[in-house]
N, C-alpha and C positions, 0 to 999 in steps of 0.2 A: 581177319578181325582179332582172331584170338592174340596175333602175332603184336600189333598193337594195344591191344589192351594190357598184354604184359608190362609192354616197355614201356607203358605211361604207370603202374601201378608199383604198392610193393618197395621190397626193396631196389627192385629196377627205379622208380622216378625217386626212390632218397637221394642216390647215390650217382646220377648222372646215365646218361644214354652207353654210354662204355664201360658202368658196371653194370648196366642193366644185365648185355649180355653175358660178360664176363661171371656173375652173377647165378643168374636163373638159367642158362643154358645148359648147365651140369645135369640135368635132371631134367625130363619130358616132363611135358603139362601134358593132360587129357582133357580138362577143360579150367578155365575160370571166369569170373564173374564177379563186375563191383556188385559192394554188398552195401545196404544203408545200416550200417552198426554207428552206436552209439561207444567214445568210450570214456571212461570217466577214471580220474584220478583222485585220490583225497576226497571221493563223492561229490566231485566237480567234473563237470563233462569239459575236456581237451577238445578242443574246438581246430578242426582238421578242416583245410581245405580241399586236399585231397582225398578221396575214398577209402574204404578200407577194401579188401579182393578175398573171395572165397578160390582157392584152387586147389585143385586135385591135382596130384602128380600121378604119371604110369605108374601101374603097380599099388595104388593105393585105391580104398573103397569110398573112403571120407575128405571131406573139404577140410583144409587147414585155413584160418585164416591171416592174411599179411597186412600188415601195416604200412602206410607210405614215413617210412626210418626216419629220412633227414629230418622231414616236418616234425616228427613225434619227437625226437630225441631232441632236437634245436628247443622248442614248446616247452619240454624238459628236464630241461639244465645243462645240455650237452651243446659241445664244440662236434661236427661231424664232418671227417676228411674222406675221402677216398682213396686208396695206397694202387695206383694200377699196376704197383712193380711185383704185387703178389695179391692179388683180387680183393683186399679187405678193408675192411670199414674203421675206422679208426674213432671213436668214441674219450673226450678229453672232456671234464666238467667247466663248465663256465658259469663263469659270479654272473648272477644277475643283475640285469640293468635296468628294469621297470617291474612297479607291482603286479602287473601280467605274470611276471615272472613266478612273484612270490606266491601266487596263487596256484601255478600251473606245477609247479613243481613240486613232487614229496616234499624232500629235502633241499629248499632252497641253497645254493652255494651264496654266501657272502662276501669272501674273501678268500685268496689264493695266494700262493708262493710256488708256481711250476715247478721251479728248479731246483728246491728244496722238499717238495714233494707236501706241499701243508694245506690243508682246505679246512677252511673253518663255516658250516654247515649252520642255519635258524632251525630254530624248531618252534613252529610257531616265530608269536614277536618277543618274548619271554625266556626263552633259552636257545643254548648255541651249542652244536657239540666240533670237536675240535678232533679233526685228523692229522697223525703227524708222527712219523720213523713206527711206523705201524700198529702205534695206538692207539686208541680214543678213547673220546670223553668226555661226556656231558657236562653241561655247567648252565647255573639259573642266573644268570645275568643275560641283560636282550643282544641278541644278535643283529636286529635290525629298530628301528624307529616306528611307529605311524607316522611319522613323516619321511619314510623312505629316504633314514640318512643311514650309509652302509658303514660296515667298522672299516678299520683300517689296521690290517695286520705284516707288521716287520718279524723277519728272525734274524738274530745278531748276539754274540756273543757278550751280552751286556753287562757279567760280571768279571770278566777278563780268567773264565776259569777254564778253560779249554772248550766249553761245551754252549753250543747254546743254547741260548730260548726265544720261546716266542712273543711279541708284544703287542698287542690287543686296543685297541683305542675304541670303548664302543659308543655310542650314544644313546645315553639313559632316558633323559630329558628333554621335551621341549615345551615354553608354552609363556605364556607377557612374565615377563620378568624373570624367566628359566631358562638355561641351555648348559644341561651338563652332560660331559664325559666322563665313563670310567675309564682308568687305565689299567690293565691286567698283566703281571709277568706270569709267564708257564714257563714253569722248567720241570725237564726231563727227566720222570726216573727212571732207575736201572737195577738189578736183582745182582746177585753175588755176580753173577757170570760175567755182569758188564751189559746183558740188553735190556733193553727198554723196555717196561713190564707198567707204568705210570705219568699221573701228571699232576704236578701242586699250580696252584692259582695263586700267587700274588696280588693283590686287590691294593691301590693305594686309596685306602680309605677315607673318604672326606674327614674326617676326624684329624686326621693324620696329617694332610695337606694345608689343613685348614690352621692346626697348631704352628706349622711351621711357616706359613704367610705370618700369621698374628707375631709371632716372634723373629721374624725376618724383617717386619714393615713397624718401622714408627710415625706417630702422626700424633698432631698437635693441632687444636682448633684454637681461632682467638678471634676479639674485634679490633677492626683495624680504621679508621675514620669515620665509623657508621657501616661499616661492613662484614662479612662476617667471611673468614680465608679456612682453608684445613692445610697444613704444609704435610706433605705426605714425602718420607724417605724410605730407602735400602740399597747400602752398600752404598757407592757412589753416586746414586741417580736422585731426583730430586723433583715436587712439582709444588705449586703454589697453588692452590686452585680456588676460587669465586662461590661461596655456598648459599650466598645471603638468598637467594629467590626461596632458595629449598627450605631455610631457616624462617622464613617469612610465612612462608605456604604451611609451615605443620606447627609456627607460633612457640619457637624453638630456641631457649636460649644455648649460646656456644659450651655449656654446659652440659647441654644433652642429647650433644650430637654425639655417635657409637659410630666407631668403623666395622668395619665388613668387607670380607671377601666376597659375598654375596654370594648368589646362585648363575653364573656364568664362570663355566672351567674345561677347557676344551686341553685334551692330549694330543700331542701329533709325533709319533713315532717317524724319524726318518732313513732313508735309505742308505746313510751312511752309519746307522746307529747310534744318533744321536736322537734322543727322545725330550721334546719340549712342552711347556705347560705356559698356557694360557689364561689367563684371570680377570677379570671384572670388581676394582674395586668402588667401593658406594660407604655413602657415610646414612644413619638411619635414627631414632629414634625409640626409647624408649617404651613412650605410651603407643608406636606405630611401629614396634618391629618388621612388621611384613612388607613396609612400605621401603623401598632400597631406592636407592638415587643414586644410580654407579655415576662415576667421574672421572676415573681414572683406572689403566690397567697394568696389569704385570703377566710380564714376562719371566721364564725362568726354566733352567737346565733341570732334568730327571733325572737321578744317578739310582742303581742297583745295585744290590751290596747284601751275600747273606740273607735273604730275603726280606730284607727290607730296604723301602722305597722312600728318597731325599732328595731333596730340591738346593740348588746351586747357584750362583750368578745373576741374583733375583735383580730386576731392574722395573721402576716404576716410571710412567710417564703420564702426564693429563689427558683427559681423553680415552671412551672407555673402550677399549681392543674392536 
């Protein structure tokens, strides 16, 4: 019995029936025994379907108690392999994929870059901290949503200076008439010697983004046979667009329509380093600021440069993203 009870518990059942022994066979039992333990993380009970085991090893007076690994460590935030080429357990973090997750975990992962070695960690829904060439570092912007939208993190040499950094796409916002992204540049610092001792935040700041939509995009409202048009341009692109319902509904002369980039702005960092921005544009009202009527959207290139963050190749079309 004892002989089974082992192999089903512990790190024997994390780890497979071939680590079991491999495993626990180093070292006599004298006895064990599943144990009904509670155990709790973040003052939330980890919910195991496996037992936890009191055993006593030869030579010992007192019960140690074991954990069944895989379960615990999958539960989490952990990837967990078995190496049978040399008996060991191999432990890798893994971004979470449901609020299960985010609950069960200290330090939920959010986002990863393996082979760069970059894990960017929630703390809470409110802050993120950010590991990376063996530093960290906290930061108050949310690393996750209540609506369980995850960031999206690239690293790529985005100012063409030898070095790079990392770029961040989080989401801020959601909710009727809201869905915004931040985007963040981290770049590296380093102390006389050359290592890496820091990290500055880049933030393109709506302020920022928003000035250079407004001076990027020209637009012109008029009536047109009984109708009421907004002709919205940048760069080459071009739309015409039909306002008269919207103009009618808030009792609006073509005088006192306002455009707007509105509250829809999404980042998307991609794997070839090219980082894109997404926009919602709406035309709105005076006496009705809060009232947005998107119509049409833009599209538009992120450039890096000196730590500061500019938009590119802006392109408009009807119809809002």
């Amino acid at each position: 019995m004892k002989n089974n009870l082992v192999k089903s518990l512990a790190l024997a059942a994390a780890v497979s029936a071939a680590g079991a022994t491999a495993v626990l066979a180093s070292g006599g039992i004298k006895s064990a025994v599943f144990v009904d333990y509670k155990m709790y993380l973040n003052n939330r009970e980890v919910q195991l379907s496996n037992p936890l085991a009191a055993i006593v090893r030869d030579g010992a007076s007192d019960a140690a108690t074991y954990i069944p690994a895989r379960e615990f460590f999958e539960k989490t935030g952990y990837n967990v392999n078995w190496n049978g080429a040399d008996h060991s357990i191999r432990l890798t973090p893994k971004v979470m994929s449901s609020p299960d997750d985010f609950e069960n975990q200290m330090f939920p992962l959010v986002a990863a870059d393996y082979g760069e070695g970059a894990y960017l960690y929630a703390i809470g829904y409110d802050s993120a901290a950010l590991k990376y060439r063996g530093v960290s570092r906290a930061f108050d912007w949310p690393a996750i949503s209540p609506e369980f939208i995850l960031p999206v993190m690239r690293i790529f040499d985005y100012d063409g200076d030898g070095e790079k950094e990392v770029a961040i796409s989080s989401h801020s916002g959601t909710g009727t008439g809201l869905s915004v992204d931040e985007l963040h540049i981290i770049e590296m610092e380093t102390d006389a010697g050359g290592d890496y001792n820091g990290m500055t935040d880049h933030k393109f700041a709506p302020e920022a983004y928003n000035k250079q939509i407004s001076d990027g995009v020209a637009y012109k409202v008029s009536d047109d046979g009984g109708r009421m048009f907004i002709d919205i341009s940048s760069g080459t692109s071009s739309a015409r667009i039909d306002i008269t319902d919207y103009a009618r509904e808030v009792s609006a002369a073509a005088s006192d329509i306002r455009f707007s980039c509105g509250y829809f702005i999404g980042f998307t960092p991609d794997e070839d380093g090219a980082i894109k921005m997404r926009a919602g544009l709406g035309v709105y009202t005076e006496k009705r600021p809060g009232y947005i009527n998107y119509i049409a959207g833009l599209t538009a290139d992120v450039a890096y440069k000196d730590g500061a963050l500019t938009l590119s190749g802006m392109s408009v079309s009807a119809g809002y993203f």
